[in-house]
C-alpha positions as CSV (number, residue, x, y, z in Angstrom):
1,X,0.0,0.0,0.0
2,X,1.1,3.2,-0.3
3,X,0.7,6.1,2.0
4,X,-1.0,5.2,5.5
5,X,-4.8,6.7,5.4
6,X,-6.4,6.4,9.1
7,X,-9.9,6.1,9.1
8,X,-12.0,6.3,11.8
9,X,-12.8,4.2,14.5
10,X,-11.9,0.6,14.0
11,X,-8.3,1.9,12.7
12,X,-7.9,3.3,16.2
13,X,-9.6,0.2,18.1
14,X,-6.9,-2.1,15.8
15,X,-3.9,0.3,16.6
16,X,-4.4,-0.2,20.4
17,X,-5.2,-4.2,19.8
18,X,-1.9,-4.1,18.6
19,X,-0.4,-2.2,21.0
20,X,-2.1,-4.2,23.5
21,X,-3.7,-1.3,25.0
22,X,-7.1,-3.1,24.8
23,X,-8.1,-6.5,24.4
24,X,-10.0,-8.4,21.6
25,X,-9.8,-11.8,20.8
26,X,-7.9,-12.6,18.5
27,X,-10.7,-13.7,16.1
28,X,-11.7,-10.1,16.3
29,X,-8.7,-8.3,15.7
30,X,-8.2,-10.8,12.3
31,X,-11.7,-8.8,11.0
32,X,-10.7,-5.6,12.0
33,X,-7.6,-5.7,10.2
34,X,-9.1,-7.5,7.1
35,X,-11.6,-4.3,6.7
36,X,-9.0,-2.1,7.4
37,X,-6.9,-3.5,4.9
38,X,-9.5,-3.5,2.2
39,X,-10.8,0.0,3.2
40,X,-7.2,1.3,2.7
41,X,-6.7,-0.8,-0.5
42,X,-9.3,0.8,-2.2
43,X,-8.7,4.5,-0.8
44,X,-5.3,4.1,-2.2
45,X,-6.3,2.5,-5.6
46,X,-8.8,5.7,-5.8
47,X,-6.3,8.1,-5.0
48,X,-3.6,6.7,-7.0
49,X,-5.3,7.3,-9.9
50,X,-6.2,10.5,-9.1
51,X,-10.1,10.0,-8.7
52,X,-12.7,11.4,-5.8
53,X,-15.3,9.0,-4.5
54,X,-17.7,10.5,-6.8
55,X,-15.7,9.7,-9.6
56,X,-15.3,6.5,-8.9
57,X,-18.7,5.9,-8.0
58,X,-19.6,6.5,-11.6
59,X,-17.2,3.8,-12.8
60,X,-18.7,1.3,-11.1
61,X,-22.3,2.4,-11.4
62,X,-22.7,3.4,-7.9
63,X,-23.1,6.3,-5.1
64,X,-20.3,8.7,-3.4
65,X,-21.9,7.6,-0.3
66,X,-21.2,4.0,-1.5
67,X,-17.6,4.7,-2.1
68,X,-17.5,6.3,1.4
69,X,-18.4,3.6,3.5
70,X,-16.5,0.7,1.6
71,X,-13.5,3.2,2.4
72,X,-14.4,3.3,5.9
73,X,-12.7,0.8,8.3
74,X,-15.8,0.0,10.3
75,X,-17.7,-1.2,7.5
76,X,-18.2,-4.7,7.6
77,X,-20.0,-5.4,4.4
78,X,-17.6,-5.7,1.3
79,X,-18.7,-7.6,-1.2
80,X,-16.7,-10.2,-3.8
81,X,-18.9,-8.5,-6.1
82,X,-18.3,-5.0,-5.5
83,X,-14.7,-5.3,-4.9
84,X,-14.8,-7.0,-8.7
85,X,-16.8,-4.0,-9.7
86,X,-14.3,-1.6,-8.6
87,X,-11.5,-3.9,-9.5
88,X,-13.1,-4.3,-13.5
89,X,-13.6,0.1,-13.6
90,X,-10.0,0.8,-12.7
91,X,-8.6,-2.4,-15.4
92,X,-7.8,-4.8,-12.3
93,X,-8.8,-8.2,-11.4
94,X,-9.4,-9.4,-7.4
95,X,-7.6,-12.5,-7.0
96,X,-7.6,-14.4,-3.8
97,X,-5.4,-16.2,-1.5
98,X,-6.4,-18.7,1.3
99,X,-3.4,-18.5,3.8
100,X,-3.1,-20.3,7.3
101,X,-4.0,-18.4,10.5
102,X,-2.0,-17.0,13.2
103,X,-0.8,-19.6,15.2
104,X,-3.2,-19.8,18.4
105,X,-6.4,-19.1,15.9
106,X,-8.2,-22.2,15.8
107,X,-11.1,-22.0,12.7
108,X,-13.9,-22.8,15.2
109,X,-12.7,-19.7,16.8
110,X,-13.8,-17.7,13.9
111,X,-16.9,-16.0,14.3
112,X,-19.1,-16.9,11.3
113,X,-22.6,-15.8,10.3
């Protein structure tokens, strides 16, 4: 990623996980960081090609406000198939990687809905 863009709330909550200034489980700090981390991929995506949200939101057939909250690092929600829509507007492709957990992190630990 390129240049660090702090978002509000969970970036903060996640910081002092890390720092061990408060405690989550484990299972929870794994979610934080993985909507931080998308939240921050597609700011920087956006900004590296010199778009606002609104112009991206175009692109991909969408809302600014839409844009907004997937770059948000409390939102929970991103979807496969919006992250392919932003992906396909900017000439990407989303590929995946399964990886093992951190050791400790059993997969019944995972919350799962």
């Amino acid at each position: 990623m390129t240049s660090q863009h702090y978002l509000p709330g969970q970036a903060v909550d996640l910081e002092r996980a890390i720092l061990g200034e408060e405690r989550f489980p484990e299972s929870e700090k794994i979610e934080m960081r993985q909507a931080l981390d998308v939240a921050q991929l597609i700011y920087d995506l956006r900004t590296a090609r010199g778009l606002t949200q609104k112009e991206l939101a175009r692109l991909v057939g969408t809302t600014q406000p839409v844009i907004s909250r997937l770059e948000d690092a409390d939102y929970r929600g991103h979807s496969l198939t919006m992250l392919q829509r932003i992906a396909a507007a900017l000439g990407l492709q989303v590929q995946l990687r399964l990886v093992p957990g951190p050791s400790g992190v059993h997969p019944e630990a995972v919350q799962r809905d």
